[in-house]
C-alpha positions in Angstrom: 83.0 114.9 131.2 83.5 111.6 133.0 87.1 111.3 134.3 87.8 108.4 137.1 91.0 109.4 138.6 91.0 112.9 136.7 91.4 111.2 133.5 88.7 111.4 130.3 87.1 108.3 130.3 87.8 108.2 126.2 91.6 108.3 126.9 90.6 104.9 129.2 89.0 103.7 125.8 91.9 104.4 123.5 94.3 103.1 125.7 92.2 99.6 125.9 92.6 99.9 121.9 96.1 100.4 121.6 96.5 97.8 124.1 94.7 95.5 122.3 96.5 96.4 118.6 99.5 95.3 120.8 98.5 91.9 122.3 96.8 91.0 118.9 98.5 92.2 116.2 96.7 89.9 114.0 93.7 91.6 114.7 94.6 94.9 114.7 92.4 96.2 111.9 89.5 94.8 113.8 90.3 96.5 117.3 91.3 99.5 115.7 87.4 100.1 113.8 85.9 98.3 116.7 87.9 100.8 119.5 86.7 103.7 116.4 83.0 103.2 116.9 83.0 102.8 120.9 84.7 105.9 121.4 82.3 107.6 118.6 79.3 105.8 120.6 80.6 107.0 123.8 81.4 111.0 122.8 77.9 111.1 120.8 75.4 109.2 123.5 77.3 110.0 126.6 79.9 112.8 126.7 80.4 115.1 123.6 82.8 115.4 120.5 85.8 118.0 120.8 84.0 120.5 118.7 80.4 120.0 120.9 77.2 118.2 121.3 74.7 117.3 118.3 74.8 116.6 114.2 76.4 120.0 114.0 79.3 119.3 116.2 79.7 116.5 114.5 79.6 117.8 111.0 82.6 120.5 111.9 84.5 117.9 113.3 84.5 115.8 110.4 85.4 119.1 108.8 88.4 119.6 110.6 89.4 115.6 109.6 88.7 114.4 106.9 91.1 115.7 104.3 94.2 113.9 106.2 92.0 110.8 106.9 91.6 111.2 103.2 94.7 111.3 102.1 95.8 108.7 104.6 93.8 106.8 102.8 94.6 108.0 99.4 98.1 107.4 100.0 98.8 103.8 101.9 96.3 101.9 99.0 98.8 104.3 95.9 101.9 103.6 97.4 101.3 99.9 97.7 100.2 100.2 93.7 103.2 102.1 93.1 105.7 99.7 95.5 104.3 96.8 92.5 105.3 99.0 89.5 108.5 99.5 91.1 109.3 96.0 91.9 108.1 95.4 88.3 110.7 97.2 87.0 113.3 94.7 88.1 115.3 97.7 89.2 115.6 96.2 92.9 117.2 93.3 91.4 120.1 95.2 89.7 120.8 97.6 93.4 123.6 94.9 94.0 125.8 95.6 91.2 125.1 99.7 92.5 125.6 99.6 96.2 128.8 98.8 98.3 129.0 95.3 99.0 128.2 94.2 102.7 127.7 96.1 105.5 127.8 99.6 103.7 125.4 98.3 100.9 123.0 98.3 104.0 123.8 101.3 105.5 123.7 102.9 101.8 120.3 101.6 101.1 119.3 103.5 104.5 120.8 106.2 103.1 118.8 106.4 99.7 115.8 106.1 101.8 116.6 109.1 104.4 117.5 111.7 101.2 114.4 110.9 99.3 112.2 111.3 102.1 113.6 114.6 102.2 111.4 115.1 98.5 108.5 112.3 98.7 106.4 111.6 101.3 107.8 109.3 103.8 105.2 106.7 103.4 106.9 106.7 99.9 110.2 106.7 101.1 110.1 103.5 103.3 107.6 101.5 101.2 110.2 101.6 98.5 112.8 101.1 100.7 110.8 97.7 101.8 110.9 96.7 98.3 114.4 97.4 97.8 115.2 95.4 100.7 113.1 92.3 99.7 115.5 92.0 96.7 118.6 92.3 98.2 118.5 90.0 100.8 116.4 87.3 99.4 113.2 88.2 101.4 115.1 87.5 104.7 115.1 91.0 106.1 114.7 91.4 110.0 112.5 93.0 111.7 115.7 95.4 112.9 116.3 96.5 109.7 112.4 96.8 108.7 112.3 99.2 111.6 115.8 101.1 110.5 114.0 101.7 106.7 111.2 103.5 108.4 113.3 105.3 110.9 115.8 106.6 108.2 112.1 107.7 106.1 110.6 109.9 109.4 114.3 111.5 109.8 114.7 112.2 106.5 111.4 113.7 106.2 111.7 115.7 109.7 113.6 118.7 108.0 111.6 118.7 104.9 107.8 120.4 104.8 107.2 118.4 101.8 108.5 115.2 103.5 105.9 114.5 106.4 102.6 115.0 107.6 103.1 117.0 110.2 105.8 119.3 108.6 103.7 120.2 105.9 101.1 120.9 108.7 103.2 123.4 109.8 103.8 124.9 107.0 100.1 125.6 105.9 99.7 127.1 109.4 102.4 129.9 108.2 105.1 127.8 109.7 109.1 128.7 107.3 110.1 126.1 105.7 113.6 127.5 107.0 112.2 127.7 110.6 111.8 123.8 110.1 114.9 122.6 108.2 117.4 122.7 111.6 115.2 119.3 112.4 118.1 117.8 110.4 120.7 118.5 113.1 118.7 116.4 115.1 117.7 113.8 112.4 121.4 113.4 111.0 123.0 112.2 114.1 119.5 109.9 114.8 120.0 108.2 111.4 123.9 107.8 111.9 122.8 105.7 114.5 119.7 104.2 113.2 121.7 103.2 110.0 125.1 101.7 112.1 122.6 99.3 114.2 120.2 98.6 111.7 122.5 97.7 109.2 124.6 95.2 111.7 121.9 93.7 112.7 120.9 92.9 108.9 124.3 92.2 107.9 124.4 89.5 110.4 121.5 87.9 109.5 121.5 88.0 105.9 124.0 90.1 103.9 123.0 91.5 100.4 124.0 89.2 97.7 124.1 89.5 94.0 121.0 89.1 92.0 121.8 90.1 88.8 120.0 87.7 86.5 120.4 87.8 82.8 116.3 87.1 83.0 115.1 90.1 84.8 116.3 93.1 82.1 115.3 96.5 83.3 112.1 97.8 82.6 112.3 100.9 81.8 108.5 102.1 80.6 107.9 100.7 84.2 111.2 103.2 85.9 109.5 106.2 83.6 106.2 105.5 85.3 107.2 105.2 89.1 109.5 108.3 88.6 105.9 110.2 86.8 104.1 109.4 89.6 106.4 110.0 92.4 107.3 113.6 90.7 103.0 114.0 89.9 102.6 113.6 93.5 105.7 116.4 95.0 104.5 118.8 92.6 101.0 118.5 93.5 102.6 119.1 97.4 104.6 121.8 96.6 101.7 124.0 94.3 98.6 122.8 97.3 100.7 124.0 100.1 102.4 127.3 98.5 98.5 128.4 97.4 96.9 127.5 100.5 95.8 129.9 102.7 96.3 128.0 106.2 93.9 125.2 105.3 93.7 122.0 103.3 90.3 122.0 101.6 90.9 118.5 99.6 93.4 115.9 99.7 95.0 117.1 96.8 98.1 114.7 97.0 96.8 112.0 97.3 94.2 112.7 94.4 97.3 113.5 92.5 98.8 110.2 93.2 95.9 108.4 91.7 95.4 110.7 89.0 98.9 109.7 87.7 98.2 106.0 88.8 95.5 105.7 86.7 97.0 107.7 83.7 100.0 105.5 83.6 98.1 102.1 84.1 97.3 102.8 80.4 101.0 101.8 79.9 101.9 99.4 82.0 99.0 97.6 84.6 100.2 97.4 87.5 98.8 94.5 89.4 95.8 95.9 90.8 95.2 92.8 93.7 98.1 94.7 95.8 95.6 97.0 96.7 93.6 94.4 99.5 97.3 95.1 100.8 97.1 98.6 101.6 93.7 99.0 102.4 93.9 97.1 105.4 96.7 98.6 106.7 94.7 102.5 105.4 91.6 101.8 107.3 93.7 101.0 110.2 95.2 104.0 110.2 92.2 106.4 109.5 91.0 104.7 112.8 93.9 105.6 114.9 93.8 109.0 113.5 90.2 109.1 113.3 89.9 108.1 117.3 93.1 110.1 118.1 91.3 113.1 116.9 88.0 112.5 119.4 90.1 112.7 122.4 89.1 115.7 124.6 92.4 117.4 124.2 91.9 121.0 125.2 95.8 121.6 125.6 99.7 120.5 126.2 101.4 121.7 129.1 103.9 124.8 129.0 106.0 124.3 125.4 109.0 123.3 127.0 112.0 121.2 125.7 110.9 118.6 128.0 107.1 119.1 126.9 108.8 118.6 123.0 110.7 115.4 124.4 107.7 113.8 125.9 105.6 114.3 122.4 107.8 112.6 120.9 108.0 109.6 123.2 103.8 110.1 123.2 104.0 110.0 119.2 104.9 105.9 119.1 101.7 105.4 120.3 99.5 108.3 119.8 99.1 110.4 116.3 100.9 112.9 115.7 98.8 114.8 113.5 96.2 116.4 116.5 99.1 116.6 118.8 101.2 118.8 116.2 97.6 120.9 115.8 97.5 121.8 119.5 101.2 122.7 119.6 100.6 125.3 116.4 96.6 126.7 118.1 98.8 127.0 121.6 102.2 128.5 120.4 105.6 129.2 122.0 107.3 126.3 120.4 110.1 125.4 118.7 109.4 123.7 115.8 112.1 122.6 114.3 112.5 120.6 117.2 109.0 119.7 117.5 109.3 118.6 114.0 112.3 116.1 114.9 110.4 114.7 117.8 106.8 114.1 116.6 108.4 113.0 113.4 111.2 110.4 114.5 109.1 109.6 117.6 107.6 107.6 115.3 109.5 105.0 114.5 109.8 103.5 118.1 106.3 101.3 117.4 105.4 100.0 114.0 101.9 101.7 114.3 103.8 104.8 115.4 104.0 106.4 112.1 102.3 105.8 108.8 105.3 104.4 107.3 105.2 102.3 109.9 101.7 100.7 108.9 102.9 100.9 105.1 105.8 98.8 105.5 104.7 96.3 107.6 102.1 95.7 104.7 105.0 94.1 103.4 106.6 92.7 106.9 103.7 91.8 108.9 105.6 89.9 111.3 106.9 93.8 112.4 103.5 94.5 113.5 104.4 92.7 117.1 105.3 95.1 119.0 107.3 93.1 121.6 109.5 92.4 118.4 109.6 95.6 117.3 110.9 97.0 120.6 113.1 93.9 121.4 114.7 94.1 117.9 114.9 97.5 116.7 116.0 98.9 120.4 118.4 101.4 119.1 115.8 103.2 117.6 114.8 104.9 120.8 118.8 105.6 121.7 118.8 107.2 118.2 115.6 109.3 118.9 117.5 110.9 122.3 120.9 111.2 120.9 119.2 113.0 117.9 116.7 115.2 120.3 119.8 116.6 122.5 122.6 116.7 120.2 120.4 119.2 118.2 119.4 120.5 122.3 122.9 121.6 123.0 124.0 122.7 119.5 121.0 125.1 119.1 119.0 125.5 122.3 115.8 125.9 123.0 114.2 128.8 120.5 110.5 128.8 120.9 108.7 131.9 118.4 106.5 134.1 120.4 103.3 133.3 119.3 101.2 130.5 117.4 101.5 129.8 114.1 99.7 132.7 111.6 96.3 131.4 109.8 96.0 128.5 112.7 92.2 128.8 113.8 91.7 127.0 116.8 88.8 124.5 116.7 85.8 125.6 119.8 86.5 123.8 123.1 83.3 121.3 124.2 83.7 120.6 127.2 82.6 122.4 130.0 
């Protein structure tokens, strides 16, 4: 292993990546693959990949990988197909006529958003969300508020092990689904603030206004379709996760997605150029994930409530799908809390999260991350108001030992 100043040389590499994603937003998909195949080139001519040396290192690596790169993949390019039938059905045009008027139309929107990432994914969630928004305020919606819709999407989904990545992680590593639902006392009081500042800050600039045109009738073959595919793609979840034994061995939601995408296209066609859309933003994120998951991570330090804390800070910049995999193979944790934390943590950087990278499909000028940060700074305050508000009403209650069916991956480096 080469480490200058005790630190892997590949973390050196990553970091120069996510640097360079931030300085050059524009470019990001192009650092991102670039900063991909250095660090591949670097583990598989120099050093070694986290499961060892050679083709077959390699080969259980990609193993261990590629159904959530899969579905990554899978999902972003569906849910931008899906976001088009949706906005197809003119339904985002009638929300004014449905929500307060005002300032409580936008924190009722953020509402919406945090209860149904509770039952779809949050990528789901927020790209809908992003639609919605586009509507209501005329397509002047600030970066503030594009930040709050997928900050109310990663809280509403931090409870749920059907609402996020990680959670349902968890839960195929033998993880309760009741062990993980007190995340909400930590994602409530998040979004309460998420939704009060986000909201303002929209209301200011642009407040929703009435768009009820007599030309834009509801749709509804086009509302029966998005609520098929949405409820194809949770029941798919629910059944792959509750017949699992510990292990994903295909990406059966997001194959589900599709399935129902292409079945309904019969119906109604959606417009199939969206999908340039989401596939740069999905091969983006396959190669944060994908170089995320060739760091030499052997292990976290002691679980902790400030070890929890300081993965969620770590998750704005760094995935939280390998760091949720060495908390489960190490143990001791609490994971509702860890659930909050890699889950919200999120939100603080627009490539934070995959609804994060889905959304700004939509917004790209919340892919700077200055911006983001500048803009959207009560998103942090909500993530440590949430974390110790959930601290003191519960404490710290780690479980005694890993999570069962969790088989930890070979260390490979001496």
């Amino acid at each position: 292993m080469i480490a200058p100043f005790g630190v892997p040389f590949e973390f050196m590499l990553f970091a120069l990546m996510l640097l360079g994603v931030a300085l050059r937003h524009q470019r990001a998909l192009m650092i991102s693959v670039i900063g991909l195949l250095v660090i591949f080139a670097f583990e598989t001519f120099v050093t070694a990949y986290p499961t060892g040396r050679g083709a077959g290192a390699l080969m259980e690596h990609i193993g261990h990988e590629w159904v959530i790169i899969t579905n990554l993949l899978l999902l972003l390019v569906g849910f931008e197909v899906l976001s088009n039938q949706f906005e197809r059905s003119n339904i985002s045009d009638h929300l004014p006529n449905i929500l307060p008027d005002g300032f409580a139309g936008s924190v009722a929107l953020l509402g919406v958003i945090f209860v149904l990432a509770a039952f779809l994914d949050n990528i789901a969630a927020a790209v809908l969300g992003g639609v919605m928004a586009r509507h209501l305020y005329k397509g002047r919606v600030t970066v503030a508020f594009v930040a709050a819709l997928v900050a109310a999407s990663n809280a509403g989904g931090a409870g749920s092990v059907i609402g996020d990545t990680t959670t349902t992680i968890m839960w195929l590593k033998g993880v309760s689904a009741l062990t993980v639902m007190p995340a909400y006392l930590a994602a409530v009081p998040a979004f309460l603030v998420v939704a009060l500042f986000g909201a303002r800050a929209q209301h200011r600039h642009q407040p929703i206004l009435d768009n009820d045109q007599p030309g834009h009738p509801l749709e509804w073959r086009r509302i029966w379709i998005v609520a098929f595919i949405l409820a194809a793609a949770v029941t798919a979840n629910v059944i792959a996760t509750s017949l699992s034994q510990g292990e994903e061995i295909a990406p059966w939601l997001g194959l589900a997605l599709w399935a129902a995408i292409l079945l309904t296209s019969l119906f109604a066609r959606p417009d199939w150029s969206v999908m340039r859309h989401g596939a740069k933003g999905a091969v983006f994120l396959a190669a944060l994930v994908a170089s995320a998951s060739l760091m030499p991570l052997k292990g976290l330090p002691d679980p902790s409530w400030q070890t929890v804390f300081g993965l969620g800070l770590l998750s704005s910049v760094f995935d939280n799908i390998p760091l949720t995999a060495l908390a489960l193979r190490q143990g001791g944790y609490d994971w509702a809390l860890l659930s909050f934390a890699v889950g919200f943590g999120g939100s603080m950087v627009w490539f934070g999260s995959s609804a994060g990278v889905a959304i700004t499909n939509l917004y790209p000028e919340g892919r700077s991350v200055a911006r983001w940060i500048r803009e959207a700074w009560f998103v942090p305050v909500a993530y440590v108001v949430g974390f110790f508000v959930m601290l003191m009403l519960l404490g710290w209650n780690p479980t005694a030992e890993s999570a069962s069916g969790w088989v930890a991956p070979p260390s490979a480096h001496p």
